[in-house]
Residue frames relative to the residue before (quaternion, step in Angstrom):
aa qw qx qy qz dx dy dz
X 1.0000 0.0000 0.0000 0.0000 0.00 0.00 0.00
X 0.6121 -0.6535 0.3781 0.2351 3.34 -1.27 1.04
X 0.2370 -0.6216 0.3965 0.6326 4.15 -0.39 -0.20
X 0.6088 -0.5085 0.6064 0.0546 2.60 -2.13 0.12
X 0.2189 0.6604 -0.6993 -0.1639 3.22 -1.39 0.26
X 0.4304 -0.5940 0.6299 0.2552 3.37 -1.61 1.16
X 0.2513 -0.6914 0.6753 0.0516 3.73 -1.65 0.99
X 0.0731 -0.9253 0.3721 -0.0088 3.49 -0.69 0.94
X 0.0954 0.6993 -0.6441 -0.2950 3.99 0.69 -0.09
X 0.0135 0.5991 -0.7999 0.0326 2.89 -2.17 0.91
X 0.1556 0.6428 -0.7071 0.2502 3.07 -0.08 1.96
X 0.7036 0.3965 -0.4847 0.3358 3.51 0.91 -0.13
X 0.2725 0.6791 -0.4917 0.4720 3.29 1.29 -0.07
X 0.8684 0.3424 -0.1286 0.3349 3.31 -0.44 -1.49
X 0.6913 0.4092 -0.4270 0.4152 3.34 0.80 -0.17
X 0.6430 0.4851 -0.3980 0.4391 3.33 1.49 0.32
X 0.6794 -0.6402 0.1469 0.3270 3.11 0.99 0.60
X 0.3278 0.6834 -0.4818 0.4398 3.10 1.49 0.57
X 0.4702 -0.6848 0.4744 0.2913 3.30 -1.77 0.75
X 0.8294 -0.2610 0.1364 0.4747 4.09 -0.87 -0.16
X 0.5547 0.6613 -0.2378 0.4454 3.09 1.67 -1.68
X 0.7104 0.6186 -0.0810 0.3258 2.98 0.55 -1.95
X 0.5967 0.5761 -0.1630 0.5343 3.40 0.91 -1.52
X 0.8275 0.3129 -0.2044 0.4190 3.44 0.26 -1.84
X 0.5553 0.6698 -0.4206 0.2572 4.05 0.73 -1.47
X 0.7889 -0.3638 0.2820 0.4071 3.71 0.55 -1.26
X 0.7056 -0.0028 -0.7024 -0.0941 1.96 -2.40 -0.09
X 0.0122 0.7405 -0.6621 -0.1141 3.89 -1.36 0.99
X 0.5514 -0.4871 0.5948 0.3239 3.13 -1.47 0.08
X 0.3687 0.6714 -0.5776 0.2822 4.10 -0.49 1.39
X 0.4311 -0.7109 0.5205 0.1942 3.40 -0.96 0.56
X 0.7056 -0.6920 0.1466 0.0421 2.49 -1.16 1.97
X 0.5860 0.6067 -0.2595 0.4702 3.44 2.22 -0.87
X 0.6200 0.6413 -0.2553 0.3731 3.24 1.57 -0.49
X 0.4821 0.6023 -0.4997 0.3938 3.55 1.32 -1.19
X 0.9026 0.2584 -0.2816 0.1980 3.80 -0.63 -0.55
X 0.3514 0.5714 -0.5521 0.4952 3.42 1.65 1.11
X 0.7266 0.4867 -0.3828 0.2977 3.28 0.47 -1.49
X 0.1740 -0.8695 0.4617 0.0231 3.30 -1.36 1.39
X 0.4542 0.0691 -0.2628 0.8484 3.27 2.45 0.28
X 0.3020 -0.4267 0.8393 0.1496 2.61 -2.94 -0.01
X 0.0499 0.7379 -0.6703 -0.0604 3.57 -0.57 0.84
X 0.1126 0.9270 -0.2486 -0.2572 3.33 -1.23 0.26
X 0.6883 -0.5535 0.2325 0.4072 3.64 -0.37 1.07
X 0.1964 0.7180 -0.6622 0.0861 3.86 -1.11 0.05
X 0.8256 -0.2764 -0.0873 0.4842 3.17 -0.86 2.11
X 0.8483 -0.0700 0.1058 0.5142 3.94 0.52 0.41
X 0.8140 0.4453 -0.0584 0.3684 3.48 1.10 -1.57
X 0.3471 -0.6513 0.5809 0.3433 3.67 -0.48 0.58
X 0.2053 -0.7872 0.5804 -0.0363 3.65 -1.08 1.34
X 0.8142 0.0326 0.1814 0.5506 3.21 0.71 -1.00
X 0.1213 0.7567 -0.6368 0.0847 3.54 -1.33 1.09
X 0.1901 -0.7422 0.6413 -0.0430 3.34 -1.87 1.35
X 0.2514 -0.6296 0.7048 0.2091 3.37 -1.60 0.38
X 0.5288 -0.5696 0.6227 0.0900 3.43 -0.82 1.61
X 0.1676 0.6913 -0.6968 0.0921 3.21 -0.95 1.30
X 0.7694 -0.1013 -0.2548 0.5769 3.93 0.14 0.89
X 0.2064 -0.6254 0.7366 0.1540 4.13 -1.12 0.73
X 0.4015 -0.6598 0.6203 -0.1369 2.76 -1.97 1.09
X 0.1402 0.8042 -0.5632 -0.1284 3.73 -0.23 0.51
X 0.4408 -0.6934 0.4647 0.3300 3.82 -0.78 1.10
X 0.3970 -0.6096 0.6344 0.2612 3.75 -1.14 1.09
X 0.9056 0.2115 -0.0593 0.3627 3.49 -0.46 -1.19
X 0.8199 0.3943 -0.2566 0.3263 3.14 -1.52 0.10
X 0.7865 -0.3692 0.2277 0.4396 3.47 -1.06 0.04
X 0.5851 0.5843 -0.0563 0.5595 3.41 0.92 -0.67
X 0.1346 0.8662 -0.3195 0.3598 3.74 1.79 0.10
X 0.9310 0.2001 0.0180 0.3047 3.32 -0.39 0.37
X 0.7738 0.4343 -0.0787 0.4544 3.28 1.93 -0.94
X 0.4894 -0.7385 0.3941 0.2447 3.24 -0.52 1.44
X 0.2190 0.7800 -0.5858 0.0226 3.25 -1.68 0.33
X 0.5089 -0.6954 0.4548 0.2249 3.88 -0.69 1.50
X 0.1154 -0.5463 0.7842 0.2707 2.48 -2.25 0.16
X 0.1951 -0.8490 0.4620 -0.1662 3.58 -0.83 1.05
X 0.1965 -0.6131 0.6745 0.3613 4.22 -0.94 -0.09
X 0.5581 -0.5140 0.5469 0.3539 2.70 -2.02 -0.04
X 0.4157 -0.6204 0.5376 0.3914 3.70 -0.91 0.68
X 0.8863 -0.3570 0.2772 0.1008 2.88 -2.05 0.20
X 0.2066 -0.8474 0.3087 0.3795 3.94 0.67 0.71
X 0.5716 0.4097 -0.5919 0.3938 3.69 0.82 0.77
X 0.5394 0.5579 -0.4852 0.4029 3.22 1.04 0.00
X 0.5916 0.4490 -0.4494 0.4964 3.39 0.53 -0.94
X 0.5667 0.4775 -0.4154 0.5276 4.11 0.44 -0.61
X 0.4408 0.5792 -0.3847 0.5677 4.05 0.35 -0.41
X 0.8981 0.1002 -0.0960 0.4174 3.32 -0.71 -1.38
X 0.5041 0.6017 -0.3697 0.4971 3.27 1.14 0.10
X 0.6928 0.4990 -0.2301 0.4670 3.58 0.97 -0.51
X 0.7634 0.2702 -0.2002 0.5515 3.40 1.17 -0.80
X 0.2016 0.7956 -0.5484 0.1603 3.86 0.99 0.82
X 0.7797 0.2608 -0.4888 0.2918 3.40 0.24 0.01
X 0.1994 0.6651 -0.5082 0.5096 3.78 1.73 0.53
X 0.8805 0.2056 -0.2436 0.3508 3.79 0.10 -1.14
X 0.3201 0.7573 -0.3756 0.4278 3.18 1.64 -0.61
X 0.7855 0.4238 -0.1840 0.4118 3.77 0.00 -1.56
X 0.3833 0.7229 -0.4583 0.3471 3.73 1.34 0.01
X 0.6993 0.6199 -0.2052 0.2910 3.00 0.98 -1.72
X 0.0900 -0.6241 0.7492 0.2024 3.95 -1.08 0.44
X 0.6756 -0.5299 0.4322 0.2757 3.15 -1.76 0.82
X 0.7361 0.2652 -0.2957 0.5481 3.17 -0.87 1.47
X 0.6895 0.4180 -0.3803 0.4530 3.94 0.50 -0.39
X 0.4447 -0.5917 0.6591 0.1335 2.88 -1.79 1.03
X 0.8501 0.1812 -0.1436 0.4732 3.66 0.62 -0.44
X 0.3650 0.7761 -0.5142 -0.0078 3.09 -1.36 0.40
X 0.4472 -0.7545 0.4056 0.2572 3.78 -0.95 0.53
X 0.0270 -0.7596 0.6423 0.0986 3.43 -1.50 -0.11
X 0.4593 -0.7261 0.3685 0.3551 3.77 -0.53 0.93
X 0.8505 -0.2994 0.3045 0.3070 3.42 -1.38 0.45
X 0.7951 0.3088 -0.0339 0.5209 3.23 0.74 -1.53
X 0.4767 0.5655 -0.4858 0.4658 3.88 0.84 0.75
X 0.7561 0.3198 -0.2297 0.5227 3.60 1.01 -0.35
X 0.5115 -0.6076 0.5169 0.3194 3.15 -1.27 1.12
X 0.0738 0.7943 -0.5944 0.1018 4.01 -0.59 0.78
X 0.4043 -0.7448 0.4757 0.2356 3.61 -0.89 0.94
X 0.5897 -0.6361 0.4145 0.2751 3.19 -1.30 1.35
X 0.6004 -0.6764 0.3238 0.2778 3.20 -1.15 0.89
C-alpha cells in the first residue's frame, strides 16, 4: 500500500475547546491496516487546512465508549509544509463524502516539494 495521508475536520474538536493537536490526535473511527501507511494527519476546519502532523506512535482506545478508535501521538510538520497542504486544499477538500469526518488520499495526488 501506497503512503497515505489521513484528512480530518476538527471543528468539533475545536469548538470544544481543544487546541489543533488536540482536535486532530484522536479518538477516530479508521481501520487499523491503514495506521502504518499514513504518513501525515492534516486537519480541516470549516473549509481550511489549519493544522498538520506526522504520526509517530497510534493508539487504539480499549475501553469505554470510544472502544476501538485509533488516535496518535505525533510533531507538527514543517510550516512550508503546512503551506504545501495548505495550497492544494481543494485537491484534499474533494476527498470528503457528505457527512464524513475522515478521509484519505495517497501521497502522490498532491503536488509536494521534493525533499
Amino acid at each position: 500500500m501506497k503512503e497515505e495521508i489521513l484528512i480530518l475536520k476538527i471543528h468539533n474538536g475545536l469548538k470544544d475547546g481543544k487546541n489543533f493537536y488536540e482536535a486532530a490526535r484522536g479518538n477516530w473511527k479508521i481501520n487499523k491496516a491503514r495506521l502504518t501507511h499514513i504518513k501525515y494527519v492534516i486537519g480541516i476546519n470549516r473549509g481550511k487546512v489549519v493544522c498538520a502532523f506526522e504520526p509517530i506512535k497510534w493508539m487504539i482506545i480499549e475501553e469505554g465508549s470510544d472502544a476501538g478508535r485509533k488516535r496518535f501521538d505525533g510533531k507538527e510538520v514543517t510550516s512550508e509544509l503546512l503551506k504545501n497542504f495548505q495550497e492544494n486544499e481543494q485537491s484534499l477538500l474533494r476527498r470528503f463524502g457528505i457527512g464524513q469526518a475522515v478521509a484519505y488520499c495517497y501521497m502522490n495526488d498532491i503536488s509536494l516539494p521534493a525533499d
